[in-house]
N, C-alpha and C positions, 0 to 999 in steps of 0.2 A: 600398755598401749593407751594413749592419751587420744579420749573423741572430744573432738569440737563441735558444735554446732555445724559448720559449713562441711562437717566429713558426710550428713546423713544424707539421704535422699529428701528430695526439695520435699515431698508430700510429709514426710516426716520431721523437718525440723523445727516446725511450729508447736511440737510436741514438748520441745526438748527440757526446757527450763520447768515446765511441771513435773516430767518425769524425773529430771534430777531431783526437784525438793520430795515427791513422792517414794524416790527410792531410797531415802534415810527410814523408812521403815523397814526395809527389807536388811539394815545392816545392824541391828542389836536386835534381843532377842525380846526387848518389850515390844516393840514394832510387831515381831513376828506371834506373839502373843495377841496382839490385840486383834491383826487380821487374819489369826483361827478365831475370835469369839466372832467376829464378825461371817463367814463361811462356816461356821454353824449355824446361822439364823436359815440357811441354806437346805437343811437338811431335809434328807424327802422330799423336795420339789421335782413335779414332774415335767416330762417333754407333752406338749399338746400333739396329739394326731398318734403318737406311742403307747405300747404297753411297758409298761415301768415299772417294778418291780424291788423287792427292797429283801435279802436272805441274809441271816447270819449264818456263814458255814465253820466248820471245825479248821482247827488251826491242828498240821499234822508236827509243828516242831513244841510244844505244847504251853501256846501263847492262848490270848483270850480271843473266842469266837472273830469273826473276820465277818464285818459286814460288806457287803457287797452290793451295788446298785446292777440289775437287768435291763436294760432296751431293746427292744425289737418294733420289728414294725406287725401294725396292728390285720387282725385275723390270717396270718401266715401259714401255708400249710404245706410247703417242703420246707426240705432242711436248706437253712441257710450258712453262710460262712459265719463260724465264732471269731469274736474281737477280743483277746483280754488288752483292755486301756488303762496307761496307767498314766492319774495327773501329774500334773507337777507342781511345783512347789518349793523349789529349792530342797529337798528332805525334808524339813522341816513344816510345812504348810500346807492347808486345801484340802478339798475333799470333792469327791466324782461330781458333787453336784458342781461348783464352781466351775464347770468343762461341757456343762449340755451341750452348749451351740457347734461345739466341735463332733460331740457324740453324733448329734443328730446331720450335723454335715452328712461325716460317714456312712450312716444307714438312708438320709435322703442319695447319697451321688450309688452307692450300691447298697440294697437291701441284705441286712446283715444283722445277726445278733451281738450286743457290747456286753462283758460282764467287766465291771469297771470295781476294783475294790478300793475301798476305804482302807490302807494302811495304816499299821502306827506310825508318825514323824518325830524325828531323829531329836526332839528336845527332852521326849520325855521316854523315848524306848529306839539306843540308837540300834545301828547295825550287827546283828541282821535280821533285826523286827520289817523292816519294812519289805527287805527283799524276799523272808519265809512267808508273809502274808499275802506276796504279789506270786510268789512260787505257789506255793498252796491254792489260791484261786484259779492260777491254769490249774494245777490236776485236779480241781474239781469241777473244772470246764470238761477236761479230756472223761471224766468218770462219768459225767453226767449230758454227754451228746443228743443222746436221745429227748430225756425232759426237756432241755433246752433249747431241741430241734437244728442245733448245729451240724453240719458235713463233718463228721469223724474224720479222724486223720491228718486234716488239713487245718490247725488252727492258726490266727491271723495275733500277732504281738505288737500291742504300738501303745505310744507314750508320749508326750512333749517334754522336756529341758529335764527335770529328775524323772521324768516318769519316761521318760527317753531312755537315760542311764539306767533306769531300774528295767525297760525291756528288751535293751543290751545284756543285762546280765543273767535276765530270766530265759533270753533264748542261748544265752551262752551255756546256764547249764542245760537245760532240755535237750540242746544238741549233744552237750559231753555224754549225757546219762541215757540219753534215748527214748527219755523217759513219755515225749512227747513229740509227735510230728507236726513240725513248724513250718506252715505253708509259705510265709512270709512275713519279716518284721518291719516298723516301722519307727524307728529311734528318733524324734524330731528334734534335731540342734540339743544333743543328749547331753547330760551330765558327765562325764564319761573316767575323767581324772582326777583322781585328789591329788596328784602332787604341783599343781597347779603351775608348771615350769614353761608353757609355751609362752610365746610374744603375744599372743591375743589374749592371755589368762594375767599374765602380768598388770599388775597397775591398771588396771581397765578400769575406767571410771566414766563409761558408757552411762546412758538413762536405762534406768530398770535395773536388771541384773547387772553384777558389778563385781569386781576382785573382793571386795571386802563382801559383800553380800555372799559371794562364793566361798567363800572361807571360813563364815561362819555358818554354812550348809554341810560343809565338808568334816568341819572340826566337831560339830553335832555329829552327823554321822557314824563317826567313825571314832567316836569320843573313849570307848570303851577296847578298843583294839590298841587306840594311840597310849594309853592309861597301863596299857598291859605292852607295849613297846612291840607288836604282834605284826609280823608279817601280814601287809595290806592285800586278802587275798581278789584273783577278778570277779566273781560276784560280788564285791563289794564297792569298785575299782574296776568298769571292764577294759579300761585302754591300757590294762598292766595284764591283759589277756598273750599267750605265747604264741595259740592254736587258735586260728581262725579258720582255719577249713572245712570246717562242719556246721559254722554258721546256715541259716537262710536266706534268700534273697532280700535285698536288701532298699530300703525308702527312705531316702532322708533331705533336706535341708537346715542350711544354718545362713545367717548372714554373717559378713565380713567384718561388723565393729561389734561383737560380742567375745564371751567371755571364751565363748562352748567354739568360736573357730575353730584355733589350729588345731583342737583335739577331735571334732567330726571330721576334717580332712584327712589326718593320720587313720582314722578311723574307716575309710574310705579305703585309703590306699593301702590299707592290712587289708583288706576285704578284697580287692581288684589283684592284688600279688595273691591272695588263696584261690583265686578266680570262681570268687563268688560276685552274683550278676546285682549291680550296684544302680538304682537311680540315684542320680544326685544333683542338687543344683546351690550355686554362691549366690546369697542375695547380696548387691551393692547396697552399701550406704543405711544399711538396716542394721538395728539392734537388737537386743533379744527379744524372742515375742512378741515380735513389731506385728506380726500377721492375728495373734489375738486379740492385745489391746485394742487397735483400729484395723478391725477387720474387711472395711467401709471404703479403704484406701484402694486405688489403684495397682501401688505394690503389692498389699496387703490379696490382695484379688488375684495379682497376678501367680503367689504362692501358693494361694487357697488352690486354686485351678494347675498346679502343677502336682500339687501332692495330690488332690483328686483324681483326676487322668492317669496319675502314676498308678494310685487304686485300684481304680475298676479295672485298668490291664492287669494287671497283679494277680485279681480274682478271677477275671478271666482266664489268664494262663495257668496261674498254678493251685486254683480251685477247683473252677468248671472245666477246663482242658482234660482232656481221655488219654 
């Protein structure tokens, strides 16, 4: 799929021509090199007005500690809904800090605790480091409720573009195993397919994320299954998922000139055939991300304000409801 400049939304097209030269870093892997040394100078920075928090916990597939960043809000004294967030990055990239402004969205629009981990990314530990590290920190969300001060039972899954995909597949197995009670997820314009075969996945040569930047997130990934010619299982892959009926209720947006379209739609509509209960909205004229980069925008505003509402009802219904 070919974006022009005239395809985006008028707020957004002034953007266009920097974000194209900007996104040749996101399509080799010096680029993607250079902006982790850069999201490391990040590390340990806190949210002002927050309690922040910084744990390395046990890795149960027997990888190296798993650090993990805490937020809540400060002097709290019931239990609040748990958040596990996971960033995104393409696989390859980022770290919890690079995502406060979203964290703290969240716990300003509903007061909530995030435990956000720091995975390993796919250049230097692919699949399925990042998934048992995002796995491993829910159940030690779920083991550890009380310290935490989280509502047991009901914990809350969300992510943006890989960390989308990777909350897709975290509550894919939580639902399979049971292993944990998923009040509700939130997959935002998710990572979802490696096999990269839809018309929005195709040739997309969008600003930001892009078919080639896609590709070389996916071919990291999953670098060590493709090596061993291995059946691409759906935690790794969840739109190669069979069983969706045991999912959670479900939060998502994507815009129309990205890469992650036609696979959050399908993704959608696997969800609404298991009659599991879906928010969902198409943004016009929008590319990936378009609501983090220029969060300032009016579109950008208009998403923020639809995935928040989507929220708070959310925890309303299927936290605080009896």
């Amino acid at each position: 799929m070919q974006v022009r400049k005239d395809m985006l939304n008028k707020e957004l097209q002034p953007s266009y021509w920097m974000l194209k030269f900007s996104a040749r870093l996101l399509m080799n892997k010096t680029g993607v090199r250079l902006l982790n040394s850069n999201s490391a100078r990040s590390r340990g920075k806190k949210i002002d007005g927050l309690h922040c928090e910084e744990k390395f916990i046990q890795s149960g597939n027997g990888g190296p500690d798993i650090r993990v960043r805490i937020f809540k809000p400060l002097n709290s004294v019931e239990n609040l809904p748990g958040m596990l967030y996971i960033h995104g990055g393409g696989m390859l990239m980022g770290n919890p800090e690079d995502y406060l402004a979203i964290i703290k969205n969240f716990i300003d629009a509903k007061p909530c605790v995030i435990v956000a981990p720091d995975y390993r990314k796919a250049l230097s530990a692919p699949y399925p480091a990042a998934f048992n590290d995002c796995y491993d920190s829910l159940l030690w969300m779920n083991e550890n409720v009380k310290e935490l001060g989280i509502v047991p039972d009901k914990l809350i899954v969300a992510g943006h573009s890989a960390g989308g995909g990777l909350a897709a597949a975290v509550s894919l197995k939580a639902t399979d195993t049971n292993e944990v009670k998923i009040a509700f997820q939130m997959p935002i314009y998710p990572m979802l397919d490696d096999r990269q075969n839809t018309e929005s996945a195709r040739d997309n040569d969008s600003p930001g994320w892009s078919s080639k930047s896609n590709n070389l997130g996916w071919s990291a990934y999953l670098s060590d299954l493709i090596k061993q010619r291995a059946v691409i299982p759906p935690y790794a892959s969840p739109a190669r998922a069979k069983d969706f009926s045991h999912l959670p209720p479900t939060i998502t947006f994507v815009g129309d000139l990205e890469p992650f379209r036609d696979e959050t739609i399908q993704y959608v509509d696997n969800l609404n055939k298991a009659n599991i209960p879906v928010t969902f909205r198409l943004f016009k004229g929008c590319f990936h991300a378009f609501d983090v980069v220029f969060p300032k925008l009016e579109i950008s505003k208009e998403a923020w304000s639809f995935l928040l509402n989507s929220y708070r009802e959310h925890v309303d219904r299927y936290i605080y409801s009896k």
